[in-house]
C-alpha positions in Angstrom: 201.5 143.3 106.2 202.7 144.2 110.4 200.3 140.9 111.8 202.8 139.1 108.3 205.8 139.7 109.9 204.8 139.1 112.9 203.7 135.8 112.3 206.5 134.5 110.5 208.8 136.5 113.6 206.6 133.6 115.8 207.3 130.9 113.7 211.1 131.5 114.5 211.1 132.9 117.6 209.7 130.3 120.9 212.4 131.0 123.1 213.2 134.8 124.0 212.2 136.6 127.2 210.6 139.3 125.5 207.9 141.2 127.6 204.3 141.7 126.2 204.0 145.4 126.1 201.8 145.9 123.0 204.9 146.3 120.7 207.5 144.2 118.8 210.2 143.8 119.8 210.1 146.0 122.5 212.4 148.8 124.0 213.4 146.4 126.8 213.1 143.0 127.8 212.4 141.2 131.5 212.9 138.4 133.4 216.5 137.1 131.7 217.9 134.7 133.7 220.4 133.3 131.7 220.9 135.1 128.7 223.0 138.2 129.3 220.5 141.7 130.8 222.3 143.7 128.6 221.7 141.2 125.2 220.7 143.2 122.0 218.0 143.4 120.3 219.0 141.7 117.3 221.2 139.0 119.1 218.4 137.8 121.8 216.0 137.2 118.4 218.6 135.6 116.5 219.5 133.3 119.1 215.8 132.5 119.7 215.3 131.8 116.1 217.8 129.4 116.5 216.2 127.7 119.5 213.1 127.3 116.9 215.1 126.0 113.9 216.8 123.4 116.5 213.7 122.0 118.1 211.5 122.3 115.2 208.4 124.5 117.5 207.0 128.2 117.5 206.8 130.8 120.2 203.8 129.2 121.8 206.2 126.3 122.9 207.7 128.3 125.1 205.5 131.4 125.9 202.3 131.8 127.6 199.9 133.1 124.8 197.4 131.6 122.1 198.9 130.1 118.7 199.1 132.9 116.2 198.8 135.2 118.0 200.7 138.7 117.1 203.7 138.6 119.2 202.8 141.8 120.9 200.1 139.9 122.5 202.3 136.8 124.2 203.5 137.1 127.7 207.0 136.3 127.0 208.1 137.7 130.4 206.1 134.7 131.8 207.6 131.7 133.6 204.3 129.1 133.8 205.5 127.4 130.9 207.5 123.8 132.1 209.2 124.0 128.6 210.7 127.6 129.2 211.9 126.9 132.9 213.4 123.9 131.1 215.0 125.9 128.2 216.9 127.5 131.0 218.5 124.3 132.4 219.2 123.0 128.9 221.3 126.7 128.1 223.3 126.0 131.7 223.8 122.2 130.7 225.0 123.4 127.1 227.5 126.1 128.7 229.0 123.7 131.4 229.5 121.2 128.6 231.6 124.2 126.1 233.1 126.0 128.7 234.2 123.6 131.0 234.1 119.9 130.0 234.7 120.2 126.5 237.6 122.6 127.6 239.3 119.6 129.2 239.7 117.8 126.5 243.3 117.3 125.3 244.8 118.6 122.5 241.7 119.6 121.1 241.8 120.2 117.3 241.3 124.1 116.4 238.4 125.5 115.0 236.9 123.7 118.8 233.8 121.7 118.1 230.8 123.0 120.6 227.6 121.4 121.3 224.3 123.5 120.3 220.6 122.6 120.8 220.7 121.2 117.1 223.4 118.8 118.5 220.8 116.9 120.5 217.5 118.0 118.8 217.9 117.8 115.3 214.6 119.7 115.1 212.7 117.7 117.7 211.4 119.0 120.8 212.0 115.7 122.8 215.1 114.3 121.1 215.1 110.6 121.0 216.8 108.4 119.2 214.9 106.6 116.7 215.0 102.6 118.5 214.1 104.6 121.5 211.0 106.0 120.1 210.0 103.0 118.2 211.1 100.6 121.2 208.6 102.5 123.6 205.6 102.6 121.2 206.4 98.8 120.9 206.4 98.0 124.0 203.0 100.5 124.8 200.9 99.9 121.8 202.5 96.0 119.8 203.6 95.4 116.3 200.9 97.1 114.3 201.0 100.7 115.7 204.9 100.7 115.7 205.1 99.6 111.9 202.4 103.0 111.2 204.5 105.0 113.6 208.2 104.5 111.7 206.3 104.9 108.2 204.8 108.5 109.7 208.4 109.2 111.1 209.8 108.2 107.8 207.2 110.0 105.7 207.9 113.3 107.9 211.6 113.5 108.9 213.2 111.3 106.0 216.6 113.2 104.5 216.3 115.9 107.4 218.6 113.8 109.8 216.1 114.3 113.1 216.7 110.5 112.9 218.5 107.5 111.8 216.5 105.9 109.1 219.7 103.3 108.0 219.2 99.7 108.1 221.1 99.0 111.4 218.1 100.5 114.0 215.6 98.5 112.9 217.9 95.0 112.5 218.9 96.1 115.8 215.5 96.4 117.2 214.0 93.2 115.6 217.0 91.2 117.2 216.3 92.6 120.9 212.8 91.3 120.2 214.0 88.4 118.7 216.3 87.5 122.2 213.3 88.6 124.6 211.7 85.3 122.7 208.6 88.1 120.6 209.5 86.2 117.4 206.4 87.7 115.8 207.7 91.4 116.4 211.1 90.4 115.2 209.4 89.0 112.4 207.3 92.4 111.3 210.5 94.3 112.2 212.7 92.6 109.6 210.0 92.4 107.4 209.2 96.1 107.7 212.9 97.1 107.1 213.4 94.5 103.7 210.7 96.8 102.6 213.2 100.1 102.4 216.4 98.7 102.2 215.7 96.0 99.2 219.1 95.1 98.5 220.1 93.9 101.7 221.4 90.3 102.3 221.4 90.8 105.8 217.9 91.4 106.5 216.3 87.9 104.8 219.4 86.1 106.3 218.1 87.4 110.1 214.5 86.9 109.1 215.6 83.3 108.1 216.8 83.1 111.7 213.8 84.2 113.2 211.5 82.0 111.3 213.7 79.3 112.1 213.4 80.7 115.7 209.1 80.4 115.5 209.6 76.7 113.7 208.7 77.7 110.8 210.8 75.6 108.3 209.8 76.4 104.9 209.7 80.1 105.3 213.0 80.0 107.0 214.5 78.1 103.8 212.7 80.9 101.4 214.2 84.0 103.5 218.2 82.2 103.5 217.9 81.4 99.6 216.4 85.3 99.0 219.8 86.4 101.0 221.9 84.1 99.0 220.3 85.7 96.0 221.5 88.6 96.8 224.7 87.9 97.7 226.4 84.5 97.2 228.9 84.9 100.0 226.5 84.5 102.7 227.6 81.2 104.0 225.9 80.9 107.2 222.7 81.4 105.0 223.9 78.5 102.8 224.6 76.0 105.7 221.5 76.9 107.0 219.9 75.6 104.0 222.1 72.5 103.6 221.1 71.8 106.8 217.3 72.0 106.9 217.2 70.4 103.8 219.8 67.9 105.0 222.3 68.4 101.8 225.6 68.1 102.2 227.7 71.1 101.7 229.5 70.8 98.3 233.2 69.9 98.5 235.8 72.5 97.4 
């Protein structure tokens, strides 16, 4: 029942400056830099429970020590760890930004909004946005391994707001590709995002532009006439069509 507790203590707790002393939590702790010396017991776990909710990680992130390990066994005083020295910087950054920037702000509405680690993170450890992500593992690995990555991102994170899974990043990702002249890319892109958002006029009326962009006549006319089947006010779709398939427009 004790190693229980401790483990589920670990799983949301990465982040405190506990000292290993073969009991936990311990009569004192070490090595607090930034948190106050005098914190309370119950206060420096909670807040480090927190830290775990907000970036989605367990002790281990933090702390020197194997995973799953009984707490009493992890060197929390420890400062080897990149990602605690880091923590540290990321606490100053968020208390400049309460205390002192957000404090200038004028006539700021009561209760004061603050900025927490779950502003940023959103339970990731390395909060990026989702076109970030999916940009760089574009640009590092092509078309194929980005589709797998946003359908893994999807499968995992979808509902839990780590990221933006609307229809707007993916548009906006496919028309950067688009620009940059990787027709092909903006092709899978828009192709990839039809696939979740089904209703959408917009995204067969851009992949009707990209087609058209690659020369691709015929499936250029398809992708305008699926947009104006689902919504009959798209008119640059419509005068697309007119004009590929040289028809003049219909008088009013």
């Amino acid at each position: 029942m004790r190693r229980l507790v401790m483990l589920v203590l670990c799983l949301f707790a990465p982040g405190s400056a506990i000292r290993a002393q073969g009991k936990f939590p311990p009569d004192s702790f070490t090595n607090l830099k930034v948190l106050p010396k005098n914190i309370d017991q119950r206060t420096l776990i909670s807040t480090m429970r927190g830290f775990a909710l907000a970036l989605g990680v367990r002790c281990t992130y933090c702390h020197v020590g194997p995973e799953g390990a009984p707490l009493d066994s992890l060197n929390f005083a420890s400062d080897d760890k990149r990602t605690k020295r880091t923590a540290r910087v990321m606490l100053d950054m968020v208390s400049h930004i309460n205390e002192e920037h957000l404090a200038d702000v004028p006539d700021r509405p009561v209760p004061h909004v603050v900025v927490r680690c779950a502003t940023c993170h959103r339970g990731l450890a390395r909060p990026r946005l989702l076109d970030d992500e999916l940009a760089l593992v574009l640009a590092d690995s092509g078309l194929a391994v980005v589709v797998r990555r946003y359908r893994a991102l999807r499968e995992r994170y979808y509902g839990s707001g780590a990221f933006d899974f609307g229809e707007i990043v993916l548009n906006d990702l496919a028309r950067v590709e688009q620009r940059a002249g990787r027709t092909d890319n903006a092709i899978g892109l828009f192709s990839l995002n039809a696939e979740f958002n089904p209703r959408s006029a917009f995204i067969p009326a851009a992949l009707g532009d990209a087609y058209l962009q690659k020369g691709d006549t015929a499936r250029a006319i398809a992708s305008y006439r699926a947009a104006l089947a689902k919504d009959s006010t798209q008119g640059l779709a419509r005068t697309r069509i007119n004009e590929l398939t040289g028809r003049r427009p219909a008088r009013p």
